[in-house]
C-alpha positions as CSV (number, residue, x, y, z in Angstrom):
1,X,18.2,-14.8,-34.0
2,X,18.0,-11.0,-33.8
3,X,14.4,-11.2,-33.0
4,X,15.0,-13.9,-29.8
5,X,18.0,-11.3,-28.0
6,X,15.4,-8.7,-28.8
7,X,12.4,-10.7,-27.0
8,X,14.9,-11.3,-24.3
9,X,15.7,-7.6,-24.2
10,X,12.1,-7.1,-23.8
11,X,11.8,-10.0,-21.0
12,X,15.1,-8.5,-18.9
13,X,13.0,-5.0,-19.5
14,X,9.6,-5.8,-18.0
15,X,11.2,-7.8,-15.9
16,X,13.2,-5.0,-14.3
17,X,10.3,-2.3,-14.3
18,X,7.9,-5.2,-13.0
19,X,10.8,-4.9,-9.7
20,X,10.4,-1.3,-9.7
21,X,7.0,-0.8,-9.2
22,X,6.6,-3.4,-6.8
23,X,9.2,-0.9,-4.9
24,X,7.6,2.0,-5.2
25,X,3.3,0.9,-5.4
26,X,4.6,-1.3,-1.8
27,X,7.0,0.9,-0.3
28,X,5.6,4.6,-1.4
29,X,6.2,7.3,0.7
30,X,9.4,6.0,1.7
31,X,8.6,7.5,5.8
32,X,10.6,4.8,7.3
33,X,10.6,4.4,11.2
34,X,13.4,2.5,12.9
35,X,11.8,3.2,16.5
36,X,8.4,1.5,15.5
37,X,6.8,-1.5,17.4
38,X,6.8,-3.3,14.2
39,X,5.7,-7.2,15.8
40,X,2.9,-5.8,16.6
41,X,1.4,-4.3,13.3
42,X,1.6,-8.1,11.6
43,X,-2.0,-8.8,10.2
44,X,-2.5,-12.5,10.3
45,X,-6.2,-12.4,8.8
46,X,-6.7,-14.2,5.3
47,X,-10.5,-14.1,4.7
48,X,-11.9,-10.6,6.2
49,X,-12.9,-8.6,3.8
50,X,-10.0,-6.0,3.2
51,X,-7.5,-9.0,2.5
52,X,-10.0,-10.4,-0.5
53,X,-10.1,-7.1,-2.0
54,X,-6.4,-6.4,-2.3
55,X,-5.6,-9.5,-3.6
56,X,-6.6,-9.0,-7.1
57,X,-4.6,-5.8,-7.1
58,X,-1.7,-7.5,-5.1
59,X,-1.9,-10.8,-7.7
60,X,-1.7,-8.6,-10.7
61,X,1.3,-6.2,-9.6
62,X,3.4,-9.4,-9.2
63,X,2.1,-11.2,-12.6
64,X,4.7,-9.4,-15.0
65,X,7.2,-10.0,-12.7
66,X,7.0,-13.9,-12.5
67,X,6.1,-13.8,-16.9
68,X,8.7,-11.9,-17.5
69,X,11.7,-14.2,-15.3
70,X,10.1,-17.4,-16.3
71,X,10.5,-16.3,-19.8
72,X,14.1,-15.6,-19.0
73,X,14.6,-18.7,-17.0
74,X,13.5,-20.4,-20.1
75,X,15.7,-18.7,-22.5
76,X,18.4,-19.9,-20.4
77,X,17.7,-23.2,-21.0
78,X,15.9,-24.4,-17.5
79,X,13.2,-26.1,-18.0
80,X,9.4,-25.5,-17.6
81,X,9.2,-26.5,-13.9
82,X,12.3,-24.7,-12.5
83,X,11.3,-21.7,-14.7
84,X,8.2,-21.5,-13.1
85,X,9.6,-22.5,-9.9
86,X,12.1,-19.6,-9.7
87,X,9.8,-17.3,-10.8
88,X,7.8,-18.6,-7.8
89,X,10.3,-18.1,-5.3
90,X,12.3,-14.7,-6.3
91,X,8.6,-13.8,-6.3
92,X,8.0,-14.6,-2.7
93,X,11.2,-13.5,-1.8
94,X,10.8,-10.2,-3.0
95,X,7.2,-10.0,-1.4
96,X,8.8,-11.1,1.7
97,X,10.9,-8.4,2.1
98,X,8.7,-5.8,1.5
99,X,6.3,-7.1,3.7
100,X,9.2,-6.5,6.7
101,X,10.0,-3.1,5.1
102,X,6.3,-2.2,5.7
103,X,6.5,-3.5,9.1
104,X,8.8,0.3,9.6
105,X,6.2,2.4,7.5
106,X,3.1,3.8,9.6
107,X,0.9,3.8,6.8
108,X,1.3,0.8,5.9
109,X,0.2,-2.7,7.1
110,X,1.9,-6.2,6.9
111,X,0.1,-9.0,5.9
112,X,0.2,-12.1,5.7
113,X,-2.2,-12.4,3.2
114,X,-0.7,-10.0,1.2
115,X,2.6,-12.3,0.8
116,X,0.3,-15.4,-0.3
117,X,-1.6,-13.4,-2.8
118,X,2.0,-11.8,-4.0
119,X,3.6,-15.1,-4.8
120,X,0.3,-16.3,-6.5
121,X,0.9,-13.4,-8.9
122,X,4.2,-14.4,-9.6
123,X,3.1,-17.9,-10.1
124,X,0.7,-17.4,-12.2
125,X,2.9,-15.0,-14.6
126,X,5.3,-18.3,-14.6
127,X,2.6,-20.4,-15.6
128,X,1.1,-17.8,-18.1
129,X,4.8,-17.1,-19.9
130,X,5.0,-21.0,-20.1
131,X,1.8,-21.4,-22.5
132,X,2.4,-17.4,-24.4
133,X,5.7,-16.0,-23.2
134,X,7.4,-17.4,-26.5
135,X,4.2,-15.8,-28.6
136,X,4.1,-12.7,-27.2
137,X,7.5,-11.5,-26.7
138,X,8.6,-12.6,-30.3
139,X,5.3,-10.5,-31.8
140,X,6.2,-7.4,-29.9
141,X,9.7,-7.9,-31.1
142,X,8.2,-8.6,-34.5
143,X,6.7,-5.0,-34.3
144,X,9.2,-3.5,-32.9
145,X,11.7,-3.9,-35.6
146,X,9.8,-2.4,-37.9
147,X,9.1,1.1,-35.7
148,X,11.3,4.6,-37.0
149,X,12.5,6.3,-35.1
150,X,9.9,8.9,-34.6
151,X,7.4,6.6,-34.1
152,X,9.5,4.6,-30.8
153,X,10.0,8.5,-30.0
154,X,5.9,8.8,-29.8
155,X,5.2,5.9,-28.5
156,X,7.8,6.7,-25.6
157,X,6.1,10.3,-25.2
158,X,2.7,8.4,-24.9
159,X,3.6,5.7,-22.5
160,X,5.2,8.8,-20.5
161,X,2.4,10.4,-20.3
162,X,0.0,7.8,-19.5
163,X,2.1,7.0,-16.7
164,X,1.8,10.6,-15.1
165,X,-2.1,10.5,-15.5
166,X,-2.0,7.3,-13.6
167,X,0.1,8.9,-11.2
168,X,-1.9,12.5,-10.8
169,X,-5.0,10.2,-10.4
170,X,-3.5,8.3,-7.9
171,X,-2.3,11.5,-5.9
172,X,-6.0,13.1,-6.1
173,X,-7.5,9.7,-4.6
174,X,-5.9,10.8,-1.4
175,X,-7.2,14.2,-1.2
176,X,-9.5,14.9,1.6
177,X,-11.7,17.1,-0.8
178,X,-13.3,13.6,-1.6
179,X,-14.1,13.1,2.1
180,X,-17.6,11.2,2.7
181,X,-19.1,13.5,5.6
182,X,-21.2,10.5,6.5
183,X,-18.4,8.6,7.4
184,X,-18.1,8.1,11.3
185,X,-15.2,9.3,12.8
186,X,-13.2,6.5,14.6
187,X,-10.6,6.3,17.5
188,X,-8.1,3.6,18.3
189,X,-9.5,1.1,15.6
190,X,-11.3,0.4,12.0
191,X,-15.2,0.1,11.4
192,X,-14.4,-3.5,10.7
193,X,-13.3,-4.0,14.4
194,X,-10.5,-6.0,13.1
195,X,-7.4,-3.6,13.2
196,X,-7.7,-2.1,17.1
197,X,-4.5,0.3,18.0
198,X,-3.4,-0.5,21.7
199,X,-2.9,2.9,23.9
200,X,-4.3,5.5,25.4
201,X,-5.5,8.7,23.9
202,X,-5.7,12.4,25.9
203,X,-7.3,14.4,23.6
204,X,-8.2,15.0,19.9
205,X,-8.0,18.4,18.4
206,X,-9.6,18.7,15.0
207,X,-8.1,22.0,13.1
208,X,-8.9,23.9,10.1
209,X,-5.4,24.7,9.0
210,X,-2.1,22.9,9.4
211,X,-0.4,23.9,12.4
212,X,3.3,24.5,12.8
213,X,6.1,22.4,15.2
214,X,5.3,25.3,17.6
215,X,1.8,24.8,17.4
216,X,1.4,22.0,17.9
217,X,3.8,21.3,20.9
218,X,1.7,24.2,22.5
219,X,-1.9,21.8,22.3
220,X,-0.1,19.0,23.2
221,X,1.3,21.1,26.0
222,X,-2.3,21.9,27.0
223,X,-3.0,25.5,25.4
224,X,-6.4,26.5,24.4
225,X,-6.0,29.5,22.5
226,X,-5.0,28.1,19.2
227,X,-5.9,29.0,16.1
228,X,-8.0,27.0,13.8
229,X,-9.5,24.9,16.3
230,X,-12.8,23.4,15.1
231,X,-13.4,20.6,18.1
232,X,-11.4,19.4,20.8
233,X,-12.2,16.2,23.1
234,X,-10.6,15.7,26.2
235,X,-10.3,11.9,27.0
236,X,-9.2,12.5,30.3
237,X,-12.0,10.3,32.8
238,X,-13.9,7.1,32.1
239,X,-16.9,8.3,30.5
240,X,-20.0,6.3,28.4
241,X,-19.4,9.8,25.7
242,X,-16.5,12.5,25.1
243,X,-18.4,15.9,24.6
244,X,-17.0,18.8,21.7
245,X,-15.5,21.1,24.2
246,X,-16.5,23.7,21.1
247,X,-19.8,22.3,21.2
248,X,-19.6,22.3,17.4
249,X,-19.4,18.6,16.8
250,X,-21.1,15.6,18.2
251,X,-20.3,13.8,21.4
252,X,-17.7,10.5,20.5
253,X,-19.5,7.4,22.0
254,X,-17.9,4.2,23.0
255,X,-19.1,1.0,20.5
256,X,-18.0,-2.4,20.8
257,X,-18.1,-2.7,24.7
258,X,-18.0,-0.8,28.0
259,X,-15.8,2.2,28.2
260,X,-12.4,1.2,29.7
261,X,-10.8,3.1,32.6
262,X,-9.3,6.8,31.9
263,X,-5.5,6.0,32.9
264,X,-3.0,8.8,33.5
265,X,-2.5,9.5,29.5
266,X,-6.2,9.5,29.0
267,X,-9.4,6.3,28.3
268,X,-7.6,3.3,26.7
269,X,-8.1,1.9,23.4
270,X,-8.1,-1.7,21.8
C-alpha cells in the first residue's frame, strides 16, 4: 500500500513538471503582444519540412504528460480506454492553448501541425503508461524507499544541476557567435519560401553595437550620422537590387519573382 500512494506521488509529480515545461519550452520568453495581427501568423502546413522536424521534439515534450495522467486516471479506477482517452484530450487541450498564446508572441509561430504532433505525444504516453506505467512507477518507488537522506539530497543536487547545463546550452544555441557567414541574408520571408511576412520595408541598417531608444528613433527618423553603422539599404524605389549605401556589403537581390512596386513606406514584401 505505501509503495502504490508513493507511485501515485510520483505520477501527480511528473505529471505536474511534465505541465510546467510545456509552459515554459512553448511559451519562453514570455514577450506577449496584445496589439499583434495574430490570424495571420496561423501556419497551416503539415508536411514541409520544418513541421517534420519538430514533431519528434514536440511528440516527446508531451509523452510524460499523457504517461503520467493515464497512470493517474487508472489509479482512480477509469478504465484503460478513458485513461488513455483523457490523457488524450487534457493533452490537446493544453496544446491548444498554447498554440493561441503563441499566436501573441513574435517569435513564435502557431501551427497546426504542432497541435497534431502534441496530442500524439500525449497519446502515446497514455498508451505507453497502459502496458509499463504500473512497472515503472512501482520500481522507482521500490528504490526510492530505500534512499537516506543524503543520498535523495545528491541525487536532488545532481538532477539540479543537469537541469542548468541543459539550460546554459540551450541559452548559448542562440548566440550569434555561432552565426554561419555563408548564410544568405533574407528580407520579408524564409529560404524555404513558405513563411513570407506581408509589408513594406524602408530601409535596413545593420549595426555593430546595440543602439539605444534614442538611437534608434534617430535612423528611423532618417539620420545618417550614427554610430556603429556597418550597412544601410534604402528600399525606397522599385529596383531589380538594393545597393550597401556603405559599400561594405553586397547588393540585396530580389528571388522568387519580379521586384514589386516601391510604395510610400518602401518595396513591398510577400
Amino acid at each position: 500500500m505505501r509503495l502504490d500512494k508513493q507511485a501515485a506521488r510520483q505520477a501527480k509529480w511528473v505529471t505536474a513538471f511534465s505541465i510546467g515545461l510545456i509552459w515554459y519550452a512553448a511559451l519562453f520568453p514570455f514577450d506577449f503582444t496584445a496589439n499583434r495581427p495574430a490570424a495571420l501568423k496561423v501556419d497551416w502546413h503539415f508536411t514541409q519540412a520544418y513541421t517534420l522536424v519538430d514533431a519528434p521534439e514536440n511528440v516527446l515534450l508531451f509523452l510524460p504528460l499523457g504517461f503520467g495522467l493515464a497512470y493517474l486516471l487508472q489509479k482512480k479506477g477509469y478504465g484503460r480506454k478513458t485513461a488513455v482517452s483523457g490523457a488524450l484530450f487534457v493533452g490537446l487541450g493544453l496544446s491548444f492553448l498554447v498554440e493561441v498564446l503563441q499566436l501573441y508572441l513574435p517569435l513564435r509561430t502557431t501551427a497546426a501541425a504542432d497541435l497534431a504532433a502534441n496530442g500524439a505525444g500525449a497519446l502515446l504516453g497514455g498508451w505507453l503508461a497502459l502496458r509499463w506505467g504500473e512497472t515503472l512507477f512501482t520500481a522507482v518507488a521500490a528504490r526510492a524507499a530505500k534512499l537516506s537522506f543524503w543520498q535523495a539530497v545528491a541525487l536532488s543536487v545532481v538532477y539540479t544541476l543537469a537541469l542548468f547545463l541543459a539550460t546554459v546550452s540551450l541559452r548559448d544555441a542562440g548566440r550569434i557567435t555561432g552565426w554561419d557567414a555563408a548564410y544568405p541574408l533574407l528580407i520579408g520571408n524564409e529560404k524555404s519560401g513558405n513563411r513570407p511576412w506581408r509589408g513594406a520595408v524602408s530601409d535596413l541598417i545593420i549595426a555593430d553595437k546595440a543602439w539605444s531608444p534614442d538611437e534608434a528613433a534617430r535612423a528611423l527618423a532618417g539620420e545618417d550620422k550614427l554610430e556603429g553603422v556597418v550597412a544601410h539599404y534604402a528600399l525606397v524605389k522599385t529596383a531589380v537590387s538594393y545597393a550597401d549605401l556603405t559599400g561594405a556589403l553586397p547588393n540585396l537581390v530580389w528571388q522568387g519573382g519580379s521586384p514589386q512596386a516601391a510604395g510610400d513606406f518602401g518595396a513591398t514584401v510577400g
